[in-house]
N, C-alpha and C positions, 0 to 999 in steps of 0.2 A: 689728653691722652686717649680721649674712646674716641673722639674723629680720629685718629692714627689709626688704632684698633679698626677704626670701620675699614679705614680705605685698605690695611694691610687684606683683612678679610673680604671684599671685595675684587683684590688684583687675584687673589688664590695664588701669592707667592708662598711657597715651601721656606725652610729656615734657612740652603744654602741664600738662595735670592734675598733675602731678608739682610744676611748679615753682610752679603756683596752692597745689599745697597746703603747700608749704615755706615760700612767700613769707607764707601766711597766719599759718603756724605762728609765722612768727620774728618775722610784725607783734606776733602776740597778745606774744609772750616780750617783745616791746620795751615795750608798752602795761607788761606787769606790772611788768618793771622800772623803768619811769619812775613808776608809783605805788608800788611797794616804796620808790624813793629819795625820794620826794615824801613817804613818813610818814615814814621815817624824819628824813628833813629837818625835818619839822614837829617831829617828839618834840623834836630835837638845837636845835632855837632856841626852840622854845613862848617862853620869857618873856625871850629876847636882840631880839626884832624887834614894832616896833609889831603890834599886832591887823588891825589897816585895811589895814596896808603886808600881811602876809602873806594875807588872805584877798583884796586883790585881785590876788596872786601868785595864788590857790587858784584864784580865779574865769580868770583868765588863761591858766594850765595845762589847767586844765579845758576850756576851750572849744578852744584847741589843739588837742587828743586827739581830740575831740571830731570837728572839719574833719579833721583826718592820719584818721580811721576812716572819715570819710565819703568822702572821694574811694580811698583804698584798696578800700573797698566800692565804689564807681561804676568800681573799674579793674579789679573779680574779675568785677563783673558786664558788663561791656563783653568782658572775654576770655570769659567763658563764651557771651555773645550771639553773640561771632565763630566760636567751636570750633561752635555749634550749626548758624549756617548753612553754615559749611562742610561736618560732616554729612550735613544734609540735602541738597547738593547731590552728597556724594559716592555718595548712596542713592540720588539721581535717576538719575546717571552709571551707575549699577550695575543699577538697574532696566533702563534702557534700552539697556545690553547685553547682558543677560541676553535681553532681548525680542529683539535681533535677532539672537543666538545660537539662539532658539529660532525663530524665521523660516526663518534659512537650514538647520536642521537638518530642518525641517517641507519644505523644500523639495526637501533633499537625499533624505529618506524620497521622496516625490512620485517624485522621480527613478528610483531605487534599483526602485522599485514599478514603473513603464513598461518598464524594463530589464528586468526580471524576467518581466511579462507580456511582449513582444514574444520575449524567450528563450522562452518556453512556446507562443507560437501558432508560430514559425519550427518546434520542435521538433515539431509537431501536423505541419505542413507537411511535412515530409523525411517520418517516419513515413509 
């Protein structure tokens, strides 16, 4: 469990990525178990159940699998679509405070600089 911890802390995945990638992992482990027991099934009746009757069990399981991977894929790609523009809107947010961080420092310089000259000609003055 602390080499997991390492490597989670290491990639610097956030919890949505976290749980995309858990959920993915335990689809896949589900997927394999369901055709692990589907041969095994098969070996265990081969010649107890008609031909016909199991392979349109086969064909039926199959397309099954098939829809459960495809909308799980349309639900990894829909969160990834959402994590992205969030993102990118949190880069915009960051940009554009950075920019008027940089404004008002540009201004406070400006400032800082009139103060400094007006100190320097007063000083010319008294002299």
């Amino acid at each position: 469990m602390y080499y997991c911890n390492d490597i989670i802390y290491n990639l610097n995945l956030n919890n949505m990525e976290i749980i995309i990638a858990v959920v993915s992992v335990l689809s896949t482990l589900v997927v394999v178990g369901i055709v692990l027991s589907f041969v095994v099934l098969r070996k265990s009746i081969k010649e107890k159940v008609d031909v016909e009757v199991f392979h349109s069990l086969e064909r039926y399981i199959t397309q099954e699998l098939e829809e459960s991977n495809r909308i799980r894929e349309q639900e990894i790609n829909d969160v990834h679509s959402h994590l992205s523009h969030l993102k990118e809107e949190l880069l915009r947010d960051i940009d554009s405070t950075h920019n008027t961080i940089e404004s008002r420092c540009d201004k406070l310089y400006d400032e800082i600089s009139k103060v400094k000259t007006n100190n320097k000609s007063k000083e010319l003055l008294t002299d």
